[in-house]
C-alpha angles and dihedrals in degrees: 000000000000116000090243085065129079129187105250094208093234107072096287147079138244120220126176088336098300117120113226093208121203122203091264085064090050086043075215123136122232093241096051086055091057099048082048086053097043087047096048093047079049100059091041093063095041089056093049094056087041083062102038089054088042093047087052090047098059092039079059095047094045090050091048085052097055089074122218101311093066098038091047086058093044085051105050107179095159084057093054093045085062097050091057096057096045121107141202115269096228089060111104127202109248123238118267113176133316126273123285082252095066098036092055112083119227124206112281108269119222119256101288096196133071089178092226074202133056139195089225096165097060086041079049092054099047090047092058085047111111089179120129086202120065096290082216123059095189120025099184117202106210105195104214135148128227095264089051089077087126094061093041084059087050098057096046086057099048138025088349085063092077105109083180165340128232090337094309106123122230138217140202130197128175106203109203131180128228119308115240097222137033090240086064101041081054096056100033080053092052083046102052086046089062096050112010084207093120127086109189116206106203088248138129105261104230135128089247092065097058089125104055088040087058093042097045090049078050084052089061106049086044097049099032110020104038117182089338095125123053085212134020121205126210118195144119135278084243099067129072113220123225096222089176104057089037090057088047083061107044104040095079119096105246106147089203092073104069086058097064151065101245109214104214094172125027121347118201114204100169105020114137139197122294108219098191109114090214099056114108079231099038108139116191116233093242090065101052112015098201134055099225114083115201114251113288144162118248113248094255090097128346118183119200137166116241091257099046088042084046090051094050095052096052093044090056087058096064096034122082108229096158114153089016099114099167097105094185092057097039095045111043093009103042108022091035087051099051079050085079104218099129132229086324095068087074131049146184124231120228123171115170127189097252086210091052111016093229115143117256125224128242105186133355129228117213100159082122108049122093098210086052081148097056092042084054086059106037094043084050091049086055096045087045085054089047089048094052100254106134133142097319139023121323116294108202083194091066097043161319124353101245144149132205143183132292111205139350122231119257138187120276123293084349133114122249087246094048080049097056089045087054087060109036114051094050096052092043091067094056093253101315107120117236091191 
């Protein structure tokens, strides 16, 4: 025993004056103390849920006492009202039907082009065929302007090289506006002699008259080519078409086909008008009176047949699309849509692997990309591999049965690269000479 602990006399200890007390000094039994300690816990929670009903009581007094003012602002139906109309931002209104503008025809214009240039080697091309069938499978429409001679030349060595498929032939054609001064128009000239691959509209070349450069480039298939290509494709100098898998698409027999826009690179079901004046793609509303735009394919790579590329073309010349200067969304949105053909007149293209179920390209868009140069090539050495052309000769086991071309043209006693050169530097500077 401690010295702070001192023996109590009666079964228990004292320590620092406290009693420690055991049941025999209780003269309590152990089973007596249980049923006090249920009762008191009892009694506890039967106390806690007298106060909680009395505490809910007076809050509905007090709310009955406020009177009507304060009972109309803790019931809010006009708020609720308001909750049940609201809808999710992302939710965007469907297209119904065109304005009133587009639907209204206008008196038919005359033709507003006279094409100062020509592409006389592919005319050339479709006057020597004794065909009865298109003598062309594929007639592509590269939108370019003049000061974009570098990625003409990029195409023509790559994936604008391919004469044709399977037999099928290919063309190319770049459409260009007006040049702003007589030292391009020189040069632009020289260059078309070379290659008779550019048809020039007599329009201002901006990005605000998209819509008359592609329709002028429409104005010249309708008016000169006729029904001389089974499909005609509509894209940028800035993309690299994927000819192979676009001929995989296009060489069944579906009959459907022929009847609509074919979207081979992003198709926008529910994409509406962008009001900020400073958007690239800002419309006024003056211009287009509702938000909702029809279906339509983005201008990467549009795919039509000659007579709904024909159609829209002569629907354009009896609508009023002034200020609208989205030539995706008025051509094969708009136009397409005041054709009245319904949903079936556009289409999405979708080519899957059928190994590995991956989706296959169509086109490429490297608009984006700095080393543009360097994708071309990258993106061709991978379509030469698809077509077969390795190391060596053709091999028809390893892919599709294609020709390209040999050489490009270049100016007398230079070199292709001196030609391109020649071209290149004077354009790029909007006319002003750097020699």
């Amino acid at each position: 025993m401690t010295p702070q602990m001192k023996y109590a006399g009666n079964g228990s200890t004292v320590s620092n004056g406290h009693h420690l007390r055991s049941y025999k000094f209780l003269k309590l039994e152990p089973a007596i103390v249980r049923n006090i300690h249920l009762k008191l816990i009892f009694v506890t929670f039967a106390t806690f849920c007298i106060g909680v009903i009395i505490g809910f009581n007076v809050k509905d007094i007090m709310i009955q006492t406020c009177g009507t003012a304060t009972s109309s602002i803790v019931h809010q139906p006009i708020r609720r009202e308001v909750l049940k109309v609201s809808k999710p931002k992302n939710e965007r209104i469907p297209f119904e039907q065109l304005p009133e503008k587009y639907l209204k025809n206008i008196p038919m214009p005359p033709p507003a082009n006279s094409f100062p240039l020509r592409p006389w080697k592919i005319t050339d091309m479709i006057n020597d065929s004794s065909d009865a069938n298109p003598p062309f499978f594929l007639t592509i429409l590269v939108k370019s302007a003049v000061s974009y001679a570098r990625r003409r030349f990029q195409i023509r060595q790559t994936w604008g090289s391919m004469k044709s498929i399977e037999g099928k032939k290919i063309a190319v054609i770049f459409v260009i506006g007006l040049a702003t001064s007589k030292i391009q128009q020189e040069f632009l000239e020289k260059e078309n002699k070379l290659y008779g691959d550019i048809v020039q509209g007599d329009i201002k070349d901006t990005y605000r008259n998209l819509p008359l450069k592609v329709l002028s480039g429409y104005q010249y298939i309708v008016e000169h080519f006729g029904n001389a290509s089974e499909y005609y494709v509509s894209t940028d100098d800035d993309c690299f078409i994927n000819i192979p898998n676009t001929y995989e698409y296009f060489t069944d027999l579906d009959p459907a086909k022929r009847n609509a826009a074919h979207c081979g690179y992003i198709y926008s079901a529910r994409s509406s008008r962008i009001s900020n004046p400073r958007s690239k793609w800002g419309v006024a509303e003056e211009f287009y009176p509702m938000t909702p735009y029809p279906k339509f394919c983005h201008g990467g790579m549009t795919i039509l047949s000659h007579d709904i590329l024909r159609d829209i073309y002569r629907v354009s010349l009896i609508t009023n699309y002034t200020g609208f200067h989205l030539e995706d969304v008025l051509t094969n949105g708009i136009l397409r849509e005041k054709l009245n053909r319904g949903d079936e007149s556009i289409r999405q293209i979708v080519l899957r692997d059928k190994k590995t179920n991956k989706r296959k390209p169509l086109m490429w868009h490297l608009g984006y990309k700095k080393d543009k140069e360097e994708s071309f090539d990258g993106i061709w050495r991978g379509i030469k591999r698809m077509l077969g052309f390795y190391d060596g000769p053709y091999d028809p086991v390893r892919g599709y049965r294609a020709e390209l071309s040999s050489n490009l043209p270049t100016l007398e006693g230079q070199t292709l690269q001196e030609t391109i050169e020649f071209f290149g530097p004077v354009v790029n500077r909007k006319g002003k000479a750097s020699r």
